[in-house]
Structure formats: structure tokens, C-alpha cells
N, C-alpha and C positions, 0 to 999 in steps of 0.2 A: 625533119632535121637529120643529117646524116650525124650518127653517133662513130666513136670510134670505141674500140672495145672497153667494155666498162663493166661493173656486176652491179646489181639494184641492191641496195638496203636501205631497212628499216630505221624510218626516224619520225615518232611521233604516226600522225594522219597524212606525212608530206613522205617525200620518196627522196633518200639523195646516192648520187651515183658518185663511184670512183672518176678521179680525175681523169680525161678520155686520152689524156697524152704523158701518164704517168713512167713508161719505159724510159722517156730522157727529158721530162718536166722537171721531174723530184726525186728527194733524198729521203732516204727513212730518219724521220727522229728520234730520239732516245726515246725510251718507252716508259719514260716517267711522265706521260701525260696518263697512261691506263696505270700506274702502280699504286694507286692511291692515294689517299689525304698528307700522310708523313709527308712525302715526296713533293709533291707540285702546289698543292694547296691543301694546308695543314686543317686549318679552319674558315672553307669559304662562307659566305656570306653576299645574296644578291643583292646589289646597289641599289637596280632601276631593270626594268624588261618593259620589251617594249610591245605590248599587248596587241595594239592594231596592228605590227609589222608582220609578229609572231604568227596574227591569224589569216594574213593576208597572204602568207607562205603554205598554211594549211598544217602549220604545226600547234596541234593541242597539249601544250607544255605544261608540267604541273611547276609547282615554284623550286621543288626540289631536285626536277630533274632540270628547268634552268639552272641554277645552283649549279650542279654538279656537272652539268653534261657543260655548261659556258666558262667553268675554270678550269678542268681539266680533270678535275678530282675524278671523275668516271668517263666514260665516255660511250655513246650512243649505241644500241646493240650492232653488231658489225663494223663502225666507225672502222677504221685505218689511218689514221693520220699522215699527211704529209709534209713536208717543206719545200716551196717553190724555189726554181733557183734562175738567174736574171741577171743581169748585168747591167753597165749605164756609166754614164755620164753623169759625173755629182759634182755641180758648180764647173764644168767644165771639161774636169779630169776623167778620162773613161777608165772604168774598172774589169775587168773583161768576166768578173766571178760577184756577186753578189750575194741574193737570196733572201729568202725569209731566215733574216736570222733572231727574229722572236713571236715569231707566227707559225701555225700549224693551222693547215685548210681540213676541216672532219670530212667536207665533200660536199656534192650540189645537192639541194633540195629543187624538185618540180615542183612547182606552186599549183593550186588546181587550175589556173588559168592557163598553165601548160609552160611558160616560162620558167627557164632553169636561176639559181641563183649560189653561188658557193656561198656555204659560212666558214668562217677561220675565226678562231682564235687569235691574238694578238696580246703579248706579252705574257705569252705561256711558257716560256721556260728556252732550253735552249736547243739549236737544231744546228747538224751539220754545217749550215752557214754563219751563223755565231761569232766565229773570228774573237772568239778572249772574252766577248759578252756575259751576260748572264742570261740573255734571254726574256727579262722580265719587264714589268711596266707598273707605275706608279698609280694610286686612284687617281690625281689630277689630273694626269694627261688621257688617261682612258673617257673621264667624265667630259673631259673636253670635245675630245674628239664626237659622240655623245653628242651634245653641245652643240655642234658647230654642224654636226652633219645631219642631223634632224632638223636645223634653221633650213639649210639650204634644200631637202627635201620640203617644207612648207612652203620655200619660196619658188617649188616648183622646177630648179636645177638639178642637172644630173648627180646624181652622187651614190655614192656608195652609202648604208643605212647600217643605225648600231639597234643590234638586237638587244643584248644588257650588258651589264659592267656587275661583274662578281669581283669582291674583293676576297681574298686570298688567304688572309689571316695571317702571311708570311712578312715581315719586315724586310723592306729592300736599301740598301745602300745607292744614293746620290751624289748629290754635293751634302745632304744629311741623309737619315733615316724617316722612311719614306713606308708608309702602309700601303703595301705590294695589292694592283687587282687586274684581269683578263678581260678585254673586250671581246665581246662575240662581235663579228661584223661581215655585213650581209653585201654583195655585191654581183653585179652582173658576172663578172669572174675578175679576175686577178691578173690576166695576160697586160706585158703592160709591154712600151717600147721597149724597155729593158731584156724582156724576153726575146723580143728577134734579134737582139742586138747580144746575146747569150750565146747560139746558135753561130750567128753571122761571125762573129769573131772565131769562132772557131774552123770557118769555110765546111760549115754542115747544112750546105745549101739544102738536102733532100729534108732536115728537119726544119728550115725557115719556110719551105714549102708546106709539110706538113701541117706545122702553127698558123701558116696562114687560110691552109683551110677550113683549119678548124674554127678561129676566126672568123671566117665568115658565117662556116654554119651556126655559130654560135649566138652572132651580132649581127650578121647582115645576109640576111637567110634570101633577100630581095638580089641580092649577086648572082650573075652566073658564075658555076664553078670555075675555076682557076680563071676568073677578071682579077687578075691581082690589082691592074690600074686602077678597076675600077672599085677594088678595098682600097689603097692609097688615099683616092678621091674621096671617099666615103669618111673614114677615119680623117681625113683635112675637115672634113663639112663639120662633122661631131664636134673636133677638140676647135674649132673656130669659134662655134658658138656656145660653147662651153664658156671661153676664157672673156666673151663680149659677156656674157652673162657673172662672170665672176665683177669683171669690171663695174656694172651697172651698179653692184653691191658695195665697193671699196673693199672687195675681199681680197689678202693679199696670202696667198698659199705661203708662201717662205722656203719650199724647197722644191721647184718644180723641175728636177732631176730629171732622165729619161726613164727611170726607174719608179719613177710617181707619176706618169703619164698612162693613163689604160687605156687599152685599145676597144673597150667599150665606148667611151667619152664620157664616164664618169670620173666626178672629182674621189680621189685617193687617198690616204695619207695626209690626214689631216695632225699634223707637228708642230711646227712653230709660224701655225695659223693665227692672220685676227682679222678684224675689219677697222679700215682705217675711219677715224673722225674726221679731226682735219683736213679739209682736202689738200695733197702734199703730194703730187707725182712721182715724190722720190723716197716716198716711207717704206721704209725696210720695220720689219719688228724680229725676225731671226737673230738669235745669239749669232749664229755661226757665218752669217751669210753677210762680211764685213764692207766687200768691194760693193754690196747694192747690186748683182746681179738681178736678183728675182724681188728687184723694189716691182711697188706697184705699176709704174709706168713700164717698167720695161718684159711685164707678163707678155704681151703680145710678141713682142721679139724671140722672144726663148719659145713661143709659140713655133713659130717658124723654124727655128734653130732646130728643137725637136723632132717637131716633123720632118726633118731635113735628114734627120738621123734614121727614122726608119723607113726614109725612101731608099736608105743607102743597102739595108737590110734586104731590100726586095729587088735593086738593080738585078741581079739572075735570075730573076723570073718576069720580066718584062719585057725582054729582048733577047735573043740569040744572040746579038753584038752589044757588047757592054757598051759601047760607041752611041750605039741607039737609045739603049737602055738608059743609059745616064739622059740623053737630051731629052727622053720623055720623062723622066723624074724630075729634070728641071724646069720642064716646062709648068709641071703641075706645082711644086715650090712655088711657081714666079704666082701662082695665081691668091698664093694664102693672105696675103694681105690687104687684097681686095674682098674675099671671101670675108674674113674677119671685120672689116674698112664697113662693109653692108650690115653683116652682123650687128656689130657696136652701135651704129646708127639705129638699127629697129629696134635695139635695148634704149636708146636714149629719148627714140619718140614715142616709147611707151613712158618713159621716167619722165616726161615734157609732156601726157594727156596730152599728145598731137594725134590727129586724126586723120587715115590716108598717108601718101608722103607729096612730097613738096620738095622743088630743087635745093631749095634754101635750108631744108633740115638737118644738114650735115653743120653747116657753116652756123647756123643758130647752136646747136649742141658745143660745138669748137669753141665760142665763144662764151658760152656761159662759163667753160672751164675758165677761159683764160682770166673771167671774172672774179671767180670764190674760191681762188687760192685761197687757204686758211679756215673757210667756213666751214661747217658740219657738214659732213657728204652728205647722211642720211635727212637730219631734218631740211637740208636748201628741198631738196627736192618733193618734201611733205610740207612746205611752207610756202611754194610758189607764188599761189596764187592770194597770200595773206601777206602783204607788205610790211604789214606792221609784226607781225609776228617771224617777217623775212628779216629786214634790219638787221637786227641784235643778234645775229646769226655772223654776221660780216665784221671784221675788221676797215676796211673800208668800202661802201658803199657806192659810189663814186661810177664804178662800169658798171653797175648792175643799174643802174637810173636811167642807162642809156638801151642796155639790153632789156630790161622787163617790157619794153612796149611792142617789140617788135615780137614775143613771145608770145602777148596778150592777142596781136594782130592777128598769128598764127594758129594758136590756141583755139580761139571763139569761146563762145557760151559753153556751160556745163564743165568748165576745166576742172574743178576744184575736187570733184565727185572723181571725176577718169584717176586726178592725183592719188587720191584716196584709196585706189583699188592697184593702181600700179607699184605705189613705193611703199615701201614697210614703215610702220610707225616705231617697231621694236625690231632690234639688230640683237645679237649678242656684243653687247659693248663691253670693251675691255676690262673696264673696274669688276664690273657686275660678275662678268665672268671667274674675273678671279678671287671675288670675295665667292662665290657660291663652290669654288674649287676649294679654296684654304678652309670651310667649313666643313666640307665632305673631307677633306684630310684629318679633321680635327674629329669626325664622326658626327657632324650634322649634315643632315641632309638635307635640310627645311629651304632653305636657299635655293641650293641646285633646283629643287622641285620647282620652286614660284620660277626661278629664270626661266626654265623648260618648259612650264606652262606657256610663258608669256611670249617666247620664239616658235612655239608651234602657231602661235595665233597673230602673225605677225605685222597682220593687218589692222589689230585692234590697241588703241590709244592704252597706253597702259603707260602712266605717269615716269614713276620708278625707276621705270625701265628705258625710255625716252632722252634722257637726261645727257648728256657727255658728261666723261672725267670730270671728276672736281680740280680744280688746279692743284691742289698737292698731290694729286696723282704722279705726275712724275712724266718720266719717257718709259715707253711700254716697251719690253722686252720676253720676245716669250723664245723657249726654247724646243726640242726635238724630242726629250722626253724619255731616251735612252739609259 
């Protein structure tokens, strides 16, 4: 892997290196992450750490220096902290300055398998990009995140992983008062569209070149060097099948900014995340997100939309004639919908225990939608091949009498088994979720745990957890967490 210059230190049995593009990455943050306990976290306290991530990184961590080295109360022998800084398009509007402005990256760990990984901090206080903030985060949203992103790591999606959740001991101010805690969170890196689009707006083309080589050696080591088309192309294939796979789950991000897009094609920035019951093409759960932008139906879009944005970042490095430049960027645009169009279908002949493919797999999946408007996303699809246990699932039943045979035709023998191993029996659903949050605010933990247990193993019938909202539940609203 071609390194750019970095200095090696110490952390644990794992190795992490300076950020390689740190001269116009990052900003130094206040230095109240090394001042101690007074300062950043008075009296921390670990939540949750996450033992198999921990060790699979090659970090031999005691509980105390998770503790301390995951709030900020100390910080790892050599650590340097940084603040990323990025730019983006948020619900539309582009910003030309962003950043981490309640995250501090400590640096990459090599895992012994030789794969790099940054950890950051996340709701550690405040950094050059901040903008009036506090810099802080609440236990519910950090355990969420938590939560939410450990599901999708058992379900096998790309994502970003939470090391642990330290609480703080500090009282944070909300919409009330709120017991303040820090995620550690582990990710391929943190370059996101935002970041060439940081650069790009500034016409720092020799730094959008830079980032994208680094880019490559980073994520797509299979490149040749400066094939910028062919990272383009690379980075479309990633976030295409990323967002089919977000889909297959009823997972609705809620803020898929250019700025929460990584150039890994891991999921980011999990904020005013949930996964939808109902099936509802038009469920939005974001406080903020009013116009339905990044409802569920319309992910794929803003897919494209995205990616549109950091073809725009790389037009001067694909052509000597912007003229050219641009028609080969749009050539590769025209192709994400299809890309995606293939995707979606091989997530849905896995969720349909279909076997091979078949012309009619596209038009079969299309139509079960247009079916179970309303029904449970998760259980239709763990219920298939049980009719009776399908039913009471539906409001009306009516097209799906007409669709289950052609499905059954399709299917063959052994479906019920493929069902079994393909679709989750346990999601993080929304009640559950948020009764295991309001307990861990409240200083129980017991909750969180059994949900956690029951989303790591998501394959396995766990009653409890299985269940949709109860009718007083309400309309689900979740928010950004700020």
C-alpha cells in the first residue's frame, strides 16, 4: 500500500498511524481531550466495549484504559487528535466548510490482518468545526448508533462498527438534560463525498488528486494508480450495493447528505436512523428531514444524486478537456440505476429463497411490493412460505392470493429453510429500541443488553423481539442527536 507520510504509534498490541493526509485534512482541536477528567469527562464510566471487535483489531484493552483512552479523559501513549474537515450538501443546500464538529479521529489501528481502520471519538467535545456547538452527545444516541450498527454488521452490510460507548459523568443540555457519553467508532476511514467536495470547491484540484489517491490506496488497492474512472466506477459498484442492501432491510438512514456518504461504501452516521415496519415507500422517521427527501423510497435517488456530486469533484482528472471530462462522467452516472436496478433484485432473490435467476425475478419482487403496502417488512418476508401465519400480517389480502402461487412456482421445494437463513427474524425495532435507550438514560442497562444480544443473532426467533409496535405506540420520530 503506498503510505503518505505518517509516524507509527503505540496503541495497545495494534499499531495506529497519523492521518496520511493530515497538512490539509485537519484542524487541531482544543486540547481538552489530553487535560483530563475536570475538563472533557469528569467521571467516565464504560457502557458496553466491544470485545470481538476490540480483538479482531489486535487491541488488548484493559477496561480502564477503554474507559479512558474511549472518552477522552486520557488519551493513548502518542495519540494526536485530529478534526476532519469536509463539506457537502445537506438536504440539498451545499456548504462549502463542514467537519467534524463533535468527533476527534485518535488515528488508524493495523489490524494483524494488515487492514488499516481509524477510531474516532464522537461526541467528544468541541473542534474547530463546531460552529456554536458543544461538541457533545447524549448516551441514547451513542447506544443507538451502537445499536444500529452492530445489527447491520451481523446482517453482514457494510458499515462502520462501535467499539464502546463511555459515559461521561458530565450533564448535557438538549431539549432537557441529558447524561453526556463518547462513542469510539471504528471505520474503514472517514473520507466521505464531502471531502472532495471540500477541496473541489475551493478549485484545489492538486488536493482532490491527492485524496483520490489516497483513496485508492486505501480502498481499492485493485486500481491502477491515477484510473481515477476507474475509482468513480468502483465507488458507484460499493455505494449501489450498499443502498440495495439497505433497502432489503426497510433501513431508512434519514440523512444521506454528501457528507454521510464514505468513500469506503460503508454505512456512516447513523442519526435519525430506524427501520421501517410498515411497509410504506414514503416513511420518513427524521425530525428534520420534513419535505421526505431521504424517505425510504426515494434512497436510490439521492443515490445517484450523490454520486453525481463526486463525479463533479473528479471532472479535472479524467480529461484534459472538461468537454470530455464531463461526457465520461455522465456516461458513468447514466449507468447507476441499472447497477443498483441488478443489485436490488439479487437482495430480493435472496429475501424470496429464489434460486439462480429467472427473467421474471425482477417483475415477481415489483409485484409483491405492490402487494403488502402496509404489512410488516420484516415478518412478510420470514412468513412467506406460512400462509397462515402470512395473513394477519396484511390489511388486505386480496393480491397476495393472486401472487403467492406464482412465487411458490418459482421458489420450488426447500423454500422455507433458504427463508430462514436469508431474512432476520430480529431487526432493531423501534419500541424495543427506544425502551432499551430510555433505560440506559435512566442508568439501566439490562435492556440494551438483551436487545444487543438478540440483533447480533438475528437469525434466531427471539419472540420479544419479533413483535411490531403496539398500537399506542404512536408515529416514530427519531432525531440527529446533536
Amino acid at each position: 500500500m503506498r503510505d503518505l507520510p505518517g509516524s507509527r504509534i503505540s496503541f495497545g498490541k495494534g499499531t495506529i498511524h497519523d492521518h496520511r493526509l493530515r497538512p490539509f485534512l485537519c484542524a487541531r482541536p482544543a486540547r481538552h481531550l489530553s487535560a483530563g477528567r475536570t475538563r472533557c469527562s469528569p467521571a467516565p464510566k464504560l457502557l458496553v466495549l466491544n470485545r470481538p471487535l476490540s480483538t479482531s483489531l489486535g487491541l488488548d484493552l484493559t477496561e480502564a484504559e477503554a474507559r479512558d483512552w474511549f472518552s477522552g479523559a486520557s488519551l493513548p501513549p502518542g495519540a494526536d487528535p485530529i478534526a476532519q474537515a469536509y463539506a457537502g450538501h445537506q438536504f440539498g443546500g451545499f456548504s462549502p466548510q463542514l467537519g467534524d464538529g463533535r468527533a476527534h479521529l485518535l488515528g488508524e489501528v493495523v489490524a494483524p490482518d494488515g487492514r488499516r481502520f481509524d477510531i474516532q471519538l464522537k461526541g467528544s467535545g468541541k473542534t474547530p468545526f463546531s460552529r456554536g456547538g458543544d461538541g457533545k452527545a447524549a448516551v441514547g444516541p451513542m447506544l443507538r448508533e451502537y445499536l444500529v450498527s452492530e445489527f447491520m454488521a451481523a446482517m453482514g452490510v457494510p458499515t462502520t462498527r462501535s467499539l464502546a460507548v463511555v459515559a461521561t459523568g458530565e450533564e448535557i443540555w438538549r431539549e432537557t438534560k441529558l447524561p453526556g457519553a463518547v462513542l469510539a467508532r471504528v471505520a474503514a476511514s472517514h473520507l466521505r463525498v464531502g471531502t472532495f467536495q471540500f477541496f473541489a470547491a475551493r478549485g484545489e484540484t492538486d488536493k482532490v488528486k491527492a485524496l483520490a489517491d489516497h483513496a485508492i490506496a486505501r480502498h481499492y488497492p485493485e486500481l491502477a494508480d491515477g484510473d481515477y474512472l476507474a475509482f468513480l466506477d468502483a465507488v458507484i459498484a460499493r455505494q449501489a450495493k450498499l443502498i440495495a442492501d439497505w433497502m432489503g432491510l426497510g433501513f431508512i438512514h434519514g440523512v444521506m447528505n454528501t457528507d454521510n456518504m464514505a468513500i469506503s461504501g460503508e454505512t456512516i452516521d447513523y442519526g435519525p436512523c430506524a427501520f421501517m415496519e410498515g411497509y410504506a415507500p414514503g416513511t420518513v422517521f427524521s425530525s428534520i428531514d420534513s419535505q421526505g427527501r431521504y424517505a425510504y423510497a426515494n434512497q436510490p435517488l439521492i443515490l445517484g444524486w450523490n454520486l453525481a456530486r463526486l463525479a463533479e469533484t473528479l471532472v479535472p482528472l479524467l480529461d484534459p478537456s472538461q468537454e470530455k471530462a464531463v461526457e465520461i462522467a455522465n456516461d458513468r452516472l447514466g449507468s447507476i440505476a441499472g447497477r443498483y436496478r441488478a443489485d436490488w433484485v439479487s437482495v430480493m432473490r435472496g429475501k424470496l429463497g429464489l434460486i439462480g435467476e429467472d427473467g421474471d425475478d425482477a417483475a415477481l419482487a415489483d409485484d409483491l411490493l405492490a402487494a403488502m403496502e402496509g404489512a410488516d417488512w420484516t415478518l412478510t418476508f420470514r412468513r412467506l412460505s406460512d400462509e397462515a401465519a402470512l395473513r394477519p400480517l396484511f390489511p388486505d389480502f386480496t393480491r397476495m392470493e393472486a401472487w403467492l402461487p406464482r412465487w411458490r412456482a418459482r421458489a420450488g421445494e426447500g423454500v422455507a429453510g433458504r427463508l430462514a437463513m436469508a431474512s432476520p427474524a430480529v431487526i432493531p425495532r423501534n419500541h424495543k429500541v427506544e425502551e432499551a435507550l430510555s433505560a440506559a438514560t435512566g442508568g439501566d442497562l439490562a435492556p440494551f443488553n438483551a436487545l444487543l444480544a438478540a440483533i447480533q443473532n438475528p437469525y434466531t426467533e427471539a419472540e420479544p423481539y419479533m413483535l411490531p409496535a403496539p398500537t399506542g405506540f404512536g408515529t416514530y420520530v427519531t432525531y440527529c442527536g446533536t
